[in-house]
C-alpha positions, 0 to 999 in steps of 0.5 A: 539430503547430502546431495541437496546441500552439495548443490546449494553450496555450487558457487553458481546456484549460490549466487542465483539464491543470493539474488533472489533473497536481495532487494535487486530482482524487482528494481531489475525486472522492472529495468528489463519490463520498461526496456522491453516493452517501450518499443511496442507501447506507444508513449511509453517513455515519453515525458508526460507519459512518465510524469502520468506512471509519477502521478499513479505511483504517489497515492499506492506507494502511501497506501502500500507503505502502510500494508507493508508495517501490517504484513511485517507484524504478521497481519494483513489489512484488507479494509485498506481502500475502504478507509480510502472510501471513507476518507474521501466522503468525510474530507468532501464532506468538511470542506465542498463548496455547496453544503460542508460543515466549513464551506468558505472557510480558510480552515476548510481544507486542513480541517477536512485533511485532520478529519481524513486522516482521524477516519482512517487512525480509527478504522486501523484502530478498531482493527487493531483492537479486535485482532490483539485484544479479541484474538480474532483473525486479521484476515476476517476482521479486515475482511468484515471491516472492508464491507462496513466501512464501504457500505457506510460510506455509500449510506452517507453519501446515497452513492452520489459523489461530492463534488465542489471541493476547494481549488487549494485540495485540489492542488494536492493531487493535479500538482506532481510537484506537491503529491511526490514529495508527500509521498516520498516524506511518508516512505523516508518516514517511515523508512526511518521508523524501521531502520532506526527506531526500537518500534521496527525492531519491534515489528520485526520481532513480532512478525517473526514470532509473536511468543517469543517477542513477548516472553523477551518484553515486547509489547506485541499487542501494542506493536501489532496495534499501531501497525493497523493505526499507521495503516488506517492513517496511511491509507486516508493520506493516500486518499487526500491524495486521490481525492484531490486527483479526481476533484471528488469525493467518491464513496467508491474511490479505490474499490479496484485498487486491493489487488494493487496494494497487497501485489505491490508490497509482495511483488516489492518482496515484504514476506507474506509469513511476517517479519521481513519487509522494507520500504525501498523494496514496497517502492520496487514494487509499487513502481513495477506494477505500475509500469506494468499496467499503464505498458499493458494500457498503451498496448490496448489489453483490456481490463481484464486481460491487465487484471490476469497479468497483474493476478499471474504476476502476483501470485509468482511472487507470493511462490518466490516469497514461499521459496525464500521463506521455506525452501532457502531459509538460511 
């Protein structure tokens, strides 16, 4: 053992173990990716392929930013694109030009939106209220959630898309210059919440240990709670979002993007094991693995082949997260 802690204190090894515990290593590995492939990739730093990466990047990092509060609590919610489902059908529904509740209607569109985002405080609160109240785990809630939340959505809409929706929704999504703002608002929000309000603290306190965040006066549950609500609500924005993008609501808009959502946020570096989590580091991440897929697309991989890659890459994060928290924990 006096060996061991003789090597962690080498000024070289220590440097190295910095680095891997700063917010640097994916900005840079993300550095080192665009620089190394752009030569081979075809289009890859061209300007419209770039406004394309800034297009894909909006809705994830949203929806990211949301599994990010749940994974700093200690949680995981893996019914985060089956709110995106569900959203999309509800939104299509209040607002389609052919039989919506508001069709014509000037209200048609911000009413669609409030009722998107009402989907998805409901679903983040029924998850809430099983895994704090019912002491049931979040892994099996949000799992469960998942299948009823997308099969509910499919029974809604007899797995037709909605098509027809308002050119001003529409705009949300084909329109850079209205879905990125959107995006950053959420993270800048967000980002204050952790940073500057007692709720981060929090947060914080309840992911690192829940027992001692009670005994010191924390509202856990309550906490905990709002994490799946800011989850559920985050992840029906990036819907707008997707929806807008695609001009449809679709009962299986996002059904591909699990694997994205969680990798970006563990890729970012936000702890699998709770309490430590930012999100300029969910941006990192976000903007990596979408540099990743669209290099890997313009190379000619397939599906599957980008999936391994994007599956391989993930789990040397979750290895480095289990490094950091268990091997170099200070």
């Amino acid at each position: 053992m006096t060996a061991i802690a003789s090597n962690l204190r080498h000024p070289a090894l220590s440097r190295s173990i910095a680095f891997l515990r700063s917010g640097f290593l994916v900005p840079v590995s993300c550095a080192v990716l665009l620089a190394a492939l752009a030569p081979f990739a075809p289009g890859l730093a061209t300007a419209d392929n770039l406004a394309d990466l800034l297009g894909n990047l909006a809705p994830l990092l949203v929806v990211a930013v949301g599994q990010t509060l749940v994974l700093m609590s200690g949680g995981i919610d893996l019914s985060a694109t089956s709110t995106i489902a569900l959203s999309s059908v509800v939104g299509a529904f209040v607002m389609n030009g052919e039989d919506g509740w508001l069709k014509g209607s000037p209200a048609a569109v911000p009413v669609a939106i409030v009722a998107m985002l009402l989907s998805g405080a409901v679903v983040g609160g029924f998850n809430g209220f099983a895994v704090t109240r019912l002491r049931m785990p979040a892994f099996m809630v949000t799992l469960t959630t998942m299948m009823f939340v997308s099969g509910l959505a499919i029974l809604l809409t007899h797995s037709q898309n909605i098509r027809g929706l308002p050119d001003a929704f529409v705009m949300l999504g084909s329109r850079l210059w209205l879905a990125l703002p959107l995006a950053a608002a959420v993270a800048g929000a967000t980002h204050l919440l952790l940073s500057r309000s007692v709720f981060g603290h929090w947060l914080r306190a309840v992911g690192l240990n829940a027992r001692t965040a009670r005994v010191s006066g924390v509202p856990a549950d309550a906490v905990v709670v709002g994490a799946y609500v800011a989850s559920g609500v985050l992840a029906a924005a990036a819907s707008v979002l997707y929806t807008a993008r695609l001009e449809t609501g679709s009962p299986v808009l996002g059904q591909r993007l699990m694997l994205d959502v969680i990798g970006a946020v563990v890729i970012g570096g936000t702890s699998l094991f709770g309490g430590k989590g930012r999100v300029s580091w969910t941006l990192s991440g976000v903007l990596f693995l979408v540099v990743l897929d669209n290099a890997l697309n313009l190379l000619g991989f397939s599906h599957f082949a980008i999936m391994m890659a994007k599956g391989g890459v993930i789990l040397a994060a979750t290895f480095l997260d289990t490094v950091r928290n268990r091997w170099l924990a200070p």
